[in-house]
C-alpha positions in Angstrom: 9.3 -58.2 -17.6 6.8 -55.0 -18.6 7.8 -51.9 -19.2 4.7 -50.6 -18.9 2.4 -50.3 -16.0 -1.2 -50.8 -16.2 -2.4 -48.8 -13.9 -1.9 -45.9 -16.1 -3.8 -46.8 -19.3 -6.8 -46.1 -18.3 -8.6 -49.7 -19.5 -12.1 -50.4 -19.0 -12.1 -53.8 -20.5 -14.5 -53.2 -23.5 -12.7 -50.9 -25.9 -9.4 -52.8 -28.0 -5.4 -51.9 -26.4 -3.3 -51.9 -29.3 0.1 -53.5 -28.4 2.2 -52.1 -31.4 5.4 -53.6 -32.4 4.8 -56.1 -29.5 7.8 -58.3 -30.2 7.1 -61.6 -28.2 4.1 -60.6 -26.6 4.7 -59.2 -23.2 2.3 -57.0 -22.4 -0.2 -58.8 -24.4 -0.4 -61.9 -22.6 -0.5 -59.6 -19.7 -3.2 -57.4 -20.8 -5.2 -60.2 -21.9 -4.7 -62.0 -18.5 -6.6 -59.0 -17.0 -9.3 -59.8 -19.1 -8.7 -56.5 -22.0 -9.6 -56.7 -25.3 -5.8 -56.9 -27.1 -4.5 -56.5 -30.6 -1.2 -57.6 -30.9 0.8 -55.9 -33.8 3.9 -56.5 -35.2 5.8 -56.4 -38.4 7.9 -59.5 -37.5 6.1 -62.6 -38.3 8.2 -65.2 -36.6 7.4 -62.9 -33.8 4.1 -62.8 -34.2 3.7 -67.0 -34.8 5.8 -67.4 -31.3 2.8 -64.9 -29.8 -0.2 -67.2 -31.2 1.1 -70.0 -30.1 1.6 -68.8 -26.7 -2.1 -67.6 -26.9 -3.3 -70.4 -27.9 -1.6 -72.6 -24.6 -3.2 -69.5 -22.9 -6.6 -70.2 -24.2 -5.8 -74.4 -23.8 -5.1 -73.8 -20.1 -7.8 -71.0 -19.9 -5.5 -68.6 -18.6 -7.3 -66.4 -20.9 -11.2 -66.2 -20.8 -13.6 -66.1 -24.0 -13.6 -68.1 -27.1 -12.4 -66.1 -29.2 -8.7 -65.4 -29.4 -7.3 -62.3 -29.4 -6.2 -60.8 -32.4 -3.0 -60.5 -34.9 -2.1 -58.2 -37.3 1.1 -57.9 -39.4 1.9 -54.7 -40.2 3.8 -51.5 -40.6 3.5 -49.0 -38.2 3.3 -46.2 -40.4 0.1 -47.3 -42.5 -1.9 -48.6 -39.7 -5.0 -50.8 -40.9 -7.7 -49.3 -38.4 -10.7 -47.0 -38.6 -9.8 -43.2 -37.2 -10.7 -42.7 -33.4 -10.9 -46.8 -32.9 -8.7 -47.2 -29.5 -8.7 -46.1 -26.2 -4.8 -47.0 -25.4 -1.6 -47.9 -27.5 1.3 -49.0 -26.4 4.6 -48.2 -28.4 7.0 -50.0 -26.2 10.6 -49.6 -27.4 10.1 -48.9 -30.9 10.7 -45.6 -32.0 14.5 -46.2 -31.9 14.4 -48.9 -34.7 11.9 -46.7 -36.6 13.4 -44.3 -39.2 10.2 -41.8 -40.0 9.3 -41.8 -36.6 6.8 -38.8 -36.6 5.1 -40.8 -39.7 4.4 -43.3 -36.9 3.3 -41.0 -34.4 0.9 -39.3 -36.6 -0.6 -42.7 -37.4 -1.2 -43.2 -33.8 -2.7 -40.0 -33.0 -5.1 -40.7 -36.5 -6.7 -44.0 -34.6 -6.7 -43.0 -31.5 -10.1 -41.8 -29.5 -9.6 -37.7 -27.8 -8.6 -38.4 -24.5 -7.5 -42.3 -25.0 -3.8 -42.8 -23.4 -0.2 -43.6 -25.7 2.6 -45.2 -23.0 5.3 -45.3 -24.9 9.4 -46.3 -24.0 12.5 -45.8 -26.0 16.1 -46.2 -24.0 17.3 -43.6 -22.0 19.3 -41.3 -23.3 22.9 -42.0 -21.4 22.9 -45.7 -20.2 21.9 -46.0 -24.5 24.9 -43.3 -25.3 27.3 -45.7 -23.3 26.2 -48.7 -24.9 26.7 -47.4 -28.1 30.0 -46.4 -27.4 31.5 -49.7 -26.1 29.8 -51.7 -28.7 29.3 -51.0 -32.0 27.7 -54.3 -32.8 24.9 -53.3 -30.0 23.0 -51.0 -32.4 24.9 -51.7 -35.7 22.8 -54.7 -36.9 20.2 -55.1 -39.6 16.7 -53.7 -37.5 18.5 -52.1 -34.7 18.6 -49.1 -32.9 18.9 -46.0 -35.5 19.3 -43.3 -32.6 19.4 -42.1 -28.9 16.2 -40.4 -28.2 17.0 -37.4 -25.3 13.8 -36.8 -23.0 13.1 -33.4 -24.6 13.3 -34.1 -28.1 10.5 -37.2 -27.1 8.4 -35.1 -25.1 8.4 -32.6 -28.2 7.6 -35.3 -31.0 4.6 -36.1 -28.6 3.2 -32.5 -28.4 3.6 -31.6 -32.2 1.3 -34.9 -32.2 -1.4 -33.5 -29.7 -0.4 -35.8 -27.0 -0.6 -34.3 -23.5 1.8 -35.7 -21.2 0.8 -37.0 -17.7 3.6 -39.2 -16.7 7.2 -39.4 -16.8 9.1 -42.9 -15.4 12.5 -44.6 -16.1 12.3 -48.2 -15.5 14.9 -51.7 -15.5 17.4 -49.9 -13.7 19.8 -53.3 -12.4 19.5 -53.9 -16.8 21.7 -50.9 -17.4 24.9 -52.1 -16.1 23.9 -55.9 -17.6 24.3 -53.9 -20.9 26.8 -52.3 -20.4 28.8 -55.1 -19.1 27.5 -57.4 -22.2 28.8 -54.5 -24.5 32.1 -54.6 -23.1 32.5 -58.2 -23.2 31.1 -58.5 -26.8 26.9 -59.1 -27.0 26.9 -62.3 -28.7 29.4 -63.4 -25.6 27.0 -65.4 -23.9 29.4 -67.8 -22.1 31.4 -65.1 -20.3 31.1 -65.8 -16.6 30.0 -62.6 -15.4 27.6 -62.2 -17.8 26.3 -65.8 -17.3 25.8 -64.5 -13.3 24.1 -61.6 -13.6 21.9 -62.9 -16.5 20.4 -65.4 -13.7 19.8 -62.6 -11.1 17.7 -61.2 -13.8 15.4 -64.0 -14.7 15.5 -64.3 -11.0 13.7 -61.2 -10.8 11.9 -62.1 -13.7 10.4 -65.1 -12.6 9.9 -65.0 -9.0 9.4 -61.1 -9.1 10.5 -61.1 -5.3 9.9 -57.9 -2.8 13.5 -56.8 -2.6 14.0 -56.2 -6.1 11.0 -53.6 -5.7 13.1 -51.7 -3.3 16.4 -51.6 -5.2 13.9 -50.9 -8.3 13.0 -47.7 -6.5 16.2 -46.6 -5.5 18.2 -47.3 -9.3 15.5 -47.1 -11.7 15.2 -42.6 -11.1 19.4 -43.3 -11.7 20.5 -46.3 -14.1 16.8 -46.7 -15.5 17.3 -48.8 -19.0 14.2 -47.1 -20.9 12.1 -43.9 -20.1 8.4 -44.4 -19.9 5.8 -41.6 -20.9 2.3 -41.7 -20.7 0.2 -39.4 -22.8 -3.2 -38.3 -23.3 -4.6 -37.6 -27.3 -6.1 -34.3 -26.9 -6.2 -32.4 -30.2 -6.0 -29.0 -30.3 -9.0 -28.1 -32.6 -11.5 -30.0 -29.9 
């Protein structure tokens, strides 16, 4: 499921979309779908064997256009191996909160990115995170997990001391709140409890099928249980 919409990135298909810390690749194989130039970074390496091989099934089935694949980069975040002013849009999609020098990261964005190109970024909300955290301390206790609770206007104020403009402000995943908070109380690794085991399928159902009543009860919990807040930004540097 994205986090992220499209829509607001402001792609023209010729300039690169940096996916950074994409995990398993899902706004990647999405992004490249549409036919964008994508590269798919990630510190994790098993991670980022599980993306090439879906890409290469992509490119097998031609889901995915062109002959060349796109490409992947291991990396840190912090010491990012491109040119200054090389993309048009990064995504940063729930990975501050694992990320202890996370203005470090921030400035590295801002250094690649082009004036005017767009950052979407997502971290978890502030209270359906605080609640987790509080039934479960194995939710964010665990070797590469969650290091703290970002509120809305300490986020929007890392992002201005950067010289990103903000344009958009969305929370998003609101039926995954409650999922959380229900595997929390139940134990996270507790994958056999029954409730759990229920609501788990609703999800992929929405996942996988993506039908139209899930839009409407999207619109009406996301603004209220929303799982992660989305901003969208715009580089604009102050000494332009």
């Amino acid at each position: 499921m994205l986090t992220v919409r499209s829509d607001q990135l402001g792609l023209n298909g010729h300039d690169p979309v940096l996916d950074l810390g994409c995990g398993q690749g899902r706004h990647s194989f999405y992004l490249s779908k549409s036919g964008e130039k994508v590269i798919a970074f990630d510190l994790d390496i098993k991670d980022l064997r599980y993306v090439d091989g879906i890409y290469k099934a992509m490119h097998a089935s031609s889901e995915i256009a062109g002959q060349d694949l796109p490409v992947l980069i291991q990396g840190n975040a912090s010491s990012l191996p491109f040119e200054e002013a090389s993309m048009q849009c990064v995504i940063a999609s729930e990975i501050l909160e694992h990320i202890f020098e996370d203005s470090l990261v921030l400035a590295e964005i801002a250094r690649v990115m082009k004036v005017g190109a767009v950052l979407a970024i997502s971290v978890p909300r502030f209270y359906p995170e605080l609640i987790c955290w509080a039934l479960s301390k194995k939710y964010h206790s665990v070797k590469g997990g969650h290091i703290r609770i970002y509120k809305k206007k300490q986020l929007l104020a890392l992002l201005s001391r950067h010289n990103f403009d903000v344009t958009s402000v969305e929370y998003v995943h609101g039926l995954h709140s409650p999922y959380w908070w229900l595997k929390c109380l139940v134990g996270v690794d507790n994958e056999k409890n029954l409730a759990v085991k229920a609501y788990k399928k609703v999800l992929e159902y929405e996942i996988i099928k993506h039908p139209p009543i899930f839009k409407y009860i999207g619109k009406i919990l996301d603004p209220v249980l929303g799982k992660s807040i989305v901003i969208y930004s715009k580089y604009m540097p102050k000494d332009m």
